[in-house]
C-alpha positions in Angstrom: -6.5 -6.8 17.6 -6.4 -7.4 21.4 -7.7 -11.3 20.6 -5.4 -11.7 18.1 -2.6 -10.8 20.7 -3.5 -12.7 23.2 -3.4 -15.4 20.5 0.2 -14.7 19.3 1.6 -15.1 22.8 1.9 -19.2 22.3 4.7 -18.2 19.9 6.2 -15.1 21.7 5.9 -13.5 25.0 6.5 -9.9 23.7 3.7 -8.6 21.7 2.9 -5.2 21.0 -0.4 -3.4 19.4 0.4 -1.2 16.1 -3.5 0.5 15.6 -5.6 -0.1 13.7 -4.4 -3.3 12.3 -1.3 -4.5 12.8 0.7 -6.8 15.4 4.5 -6.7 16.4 6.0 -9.9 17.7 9.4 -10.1 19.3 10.5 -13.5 17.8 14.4 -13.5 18.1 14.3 -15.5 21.6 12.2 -18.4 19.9 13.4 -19.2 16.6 14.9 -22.4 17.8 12.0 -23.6 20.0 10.1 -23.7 16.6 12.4 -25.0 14.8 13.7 -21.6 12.4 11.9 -19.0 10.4 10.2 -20.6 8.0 8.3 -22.6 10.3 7.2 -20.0 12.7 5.8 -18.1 9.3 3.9 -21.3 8.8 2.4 -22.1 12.3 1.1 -17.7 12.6 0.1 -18.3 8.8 -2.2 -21.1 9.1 -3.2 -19.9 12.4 -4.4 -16.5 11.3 -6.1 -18.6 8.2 -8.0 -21.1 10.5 -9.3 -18.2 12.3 -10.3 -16.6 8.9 -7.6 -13.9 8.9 -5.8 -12.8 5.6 -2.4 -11.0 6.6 1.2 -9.8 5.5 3.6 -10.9 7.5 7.4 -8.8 7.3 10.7 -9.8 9.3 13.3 -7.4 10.2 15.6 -6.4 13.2 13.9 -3.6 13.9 9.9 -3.1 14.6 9.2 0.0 12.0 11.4 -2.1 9.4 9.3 -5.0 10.0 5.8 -3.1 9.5 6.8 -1.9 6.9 8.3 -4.5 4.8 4.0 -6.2 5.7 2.7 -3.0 4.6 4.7 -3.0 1.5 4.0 -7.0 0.7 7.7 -8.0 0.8 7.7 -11.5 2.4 11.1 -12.0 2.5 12.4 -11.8 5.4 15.4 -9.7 6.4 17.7 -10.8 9.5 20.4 -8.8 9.7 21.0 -4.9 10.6 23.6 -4.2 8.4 21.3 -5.3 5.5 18.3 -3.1 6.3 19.1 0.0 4.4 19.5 -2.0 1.3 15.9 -4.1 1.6 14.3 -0.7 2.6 15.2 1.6 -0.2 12.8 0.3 -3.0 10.1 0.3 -0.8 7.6 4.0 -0.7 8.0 7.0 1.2 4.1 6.7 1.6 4.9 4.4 4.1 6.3 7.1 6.9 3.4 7.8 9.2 3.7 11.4 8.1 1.0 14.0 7.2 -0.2 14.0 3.7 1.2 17.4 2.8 4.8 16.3 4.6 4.4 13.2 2.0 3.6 15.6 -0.9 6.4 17.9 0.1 8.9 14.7 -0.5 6.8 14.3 -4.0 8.0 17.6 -4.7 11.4 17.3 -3.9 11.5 14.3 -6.5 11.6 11.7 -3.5 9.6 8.6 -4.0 11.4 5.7 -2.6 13.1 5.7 0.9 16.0 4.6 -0.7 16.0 8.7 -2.0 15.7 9.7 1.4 18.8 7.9 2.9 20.7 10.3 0.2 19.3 13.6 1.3 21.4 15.2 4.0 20.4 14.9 7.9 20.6 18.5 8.5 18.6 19.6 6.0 15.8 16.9 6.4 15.3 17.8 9.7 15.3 21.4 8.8 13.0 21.3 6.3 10.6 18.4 7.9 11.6 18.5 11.7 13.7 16.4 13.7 11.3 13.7 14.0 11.9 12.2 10.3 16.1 11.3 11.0 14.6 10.4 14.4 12.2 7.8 12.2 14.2 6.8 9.8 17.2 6.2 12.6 14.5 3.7 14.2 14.1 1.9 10.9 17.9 1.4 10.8 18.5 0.0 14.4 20.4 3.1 14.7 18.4 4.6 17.5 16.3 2.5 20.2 12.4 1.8 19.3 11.3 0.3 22.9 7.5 -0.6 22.4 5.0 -1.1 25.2 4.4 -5.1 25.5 0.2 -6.3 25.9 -0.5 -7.5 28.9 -4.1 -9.9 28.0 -6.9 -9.7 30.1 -7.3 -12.4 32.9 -11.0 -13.6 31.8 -12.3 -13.6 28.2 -15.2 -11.9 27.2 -16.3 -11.6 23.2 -19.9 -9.9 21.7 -21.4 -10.6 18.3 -23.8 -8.3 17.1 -26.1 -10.5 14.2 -26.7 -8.6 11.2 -30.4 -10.0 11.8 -32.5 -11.6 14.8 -32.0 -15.2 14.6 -34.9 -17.5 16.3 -33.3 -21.4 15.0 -30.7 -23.2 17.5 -28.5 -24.4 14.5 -28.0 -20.3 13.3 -26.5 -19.9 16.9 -24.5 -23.5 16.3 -22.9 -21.5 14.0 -22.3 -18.2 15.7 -21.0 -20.0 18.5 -18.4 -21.9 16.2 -17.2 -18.2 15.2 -17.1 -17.4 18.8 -14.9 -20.5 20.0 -12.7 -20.0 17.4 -12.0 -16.2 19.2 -12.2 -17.7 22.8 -9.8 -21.0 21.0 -6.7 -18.7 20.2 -6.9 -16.5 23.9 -6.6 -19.6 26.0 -4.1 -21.1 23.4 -2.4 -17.9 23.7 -2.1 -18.4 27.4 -1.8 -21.5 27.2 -5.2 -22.5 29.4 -8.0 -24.4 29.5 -11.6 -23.5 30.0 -14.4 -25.9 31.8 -17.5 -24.1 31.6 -18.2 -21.0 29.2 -21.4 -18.7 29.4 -23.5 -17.5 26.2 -25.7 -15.0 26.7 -28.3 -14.5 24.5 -29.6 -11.1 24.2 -33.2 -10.6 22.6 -34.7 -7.6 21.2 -36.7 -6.7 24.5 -33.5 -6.3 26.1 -33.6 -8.9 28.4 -31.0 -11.7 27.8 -30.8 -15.8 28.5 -27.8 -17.7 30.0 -26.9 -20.7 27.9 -24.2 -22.5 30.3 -22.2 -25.1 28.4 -19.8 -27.1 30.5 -16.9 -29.6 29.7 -16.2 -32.7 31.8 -12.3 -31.7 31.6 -10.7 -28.4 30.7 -10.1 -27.7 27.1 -9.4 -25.0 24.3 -9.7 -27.4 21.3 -12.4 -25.3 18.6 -14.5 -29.5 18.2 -14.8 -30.3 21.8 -16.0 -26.7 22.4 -18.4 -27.2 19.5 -19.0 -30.9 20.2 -20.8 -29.9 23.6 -22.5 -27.0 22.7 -24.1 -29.0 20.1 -25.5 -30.9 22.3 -26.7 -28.5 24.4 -28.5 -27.2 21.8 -30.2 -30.2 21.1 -32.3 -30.0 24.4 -32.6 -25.9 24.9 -35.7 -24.0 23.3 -34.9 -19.9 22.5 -37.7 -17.8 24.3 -37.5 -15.0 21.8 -35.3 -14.5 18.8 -31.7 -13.3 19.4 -30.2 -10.2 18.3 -26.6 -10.5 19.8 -24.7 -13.2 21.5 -21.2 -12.4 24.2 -18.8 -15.5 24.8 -18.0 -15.6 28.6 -15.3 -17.4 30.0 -13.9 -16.4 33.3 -12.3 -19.0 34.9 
């Protein structure tokens, strides 16, 4: 999830981590720098797919409307405040990070849609389930502030693979170095940098581990010219035992 921020930062300064799986990106500042919505959908889209992501993307005015709407699978986006009330109420009350026996309690009460849940009174929702639930649902609205904590990305990358088996042939670690540049691709594109000279180390099943240094006559963070050279690094290095995990350095 952390990568994957550091990633979305080429189209948005503010990004925020939403455990275990999701990703809130403040976009209303940089619409026009890419040119509308629908294009910034398309550029995070094929992104995400390059880097062999599936994901639901949701657009709203406020972040818990927006996570919801991707949890739900509506991909329409919604743009305006006054209009969130209205795209919300089909969607499920299962959606509200509540406890399952809060969520069965709504059940009860007949209350499957959130739709049902603007029409119950405020005083006795929050008597009944606490004050937090108006508190929530006034975040969903825009009527109440939702400040979220921004990432801040880490100033050096660093990415292990674990192999499912020990791997003893250069062109199996060809490949698992592909799936690593393709992780170490999106940070630097994310802060928008270039890398010269990356580290792999190869860790065998003795414990002990082997530097593979792979440099780059200029700086880059295209995925073929990382690939390109390490290639051909390959080409002349011999493995000294087979390898059971493999960490992506790249610290300058």
């Amino acid at each position: 999830l952390e990568a994957l921020a550091t990633w979305a930062q080429q189209f948005t300064p503010t990004v925020s981590l939403q455990p275990p799986q999701a990703l809130l990106l403040e976009i209303g500042g940089c619409l026009d720098y890419f040119h509308g919505l629908d294009a910034l959908y398309q550029l995070v889209r094929d992104g995400l797919t390059s880097q062999g992501y599936a994901a639901q993307l949701g657009c709203a005015p406020t972040p818990l409307a927006a996570l919801w709407l991707a949890q739900a699978g509506v991909d329409s986006a919604c743009t305006e405040v006054d209009q969130l009330e209205r795209v919300l109420a089909p969607l499920p009350v299962s959606l509200l990070p509540l406890p399952a026996d809060r969520l069965q309690d709504l059940h009860l009460l007949g209350t499957r849609r959130l739709g049902q849940l603007w029409a119950l009174p405020r005083k006795g929702l929050a008597r009944r389930f606490g004050k937090g639930l108006p508190q929530l649902l006034d975040r969903a609205l825009g009527l109440a502030a939702d400040p979220r904590e921004s990432f801040v990305p880490p100033d050096s990358f660093s990415k292990r693979l674990e192999l499912a088996w020990a791997v003893d042939r250069t062109e199996a670690l060809l490949f698992i170095g592909r799936q690593l540049s393709i992780t170490l691709s999106g940070f630097l594109l994310g802060r928008g940098l270039g890398v010269q000279q990356v580290v792999f180390q190869l860790e065998h099943s003795n414990r002990s581990t082997t530097p593979l240094v792979v440099g780059y006559g200029v700086p880059t963070r295209q995925v073929d010219e990382l690939v390109a050279v390490l290639r051909e690094k390959l080409t002349h290095f011999e493995l000294p035992s087979p390898v059971e995990a493999v960490t992506l350095l790249a610290e300058r």
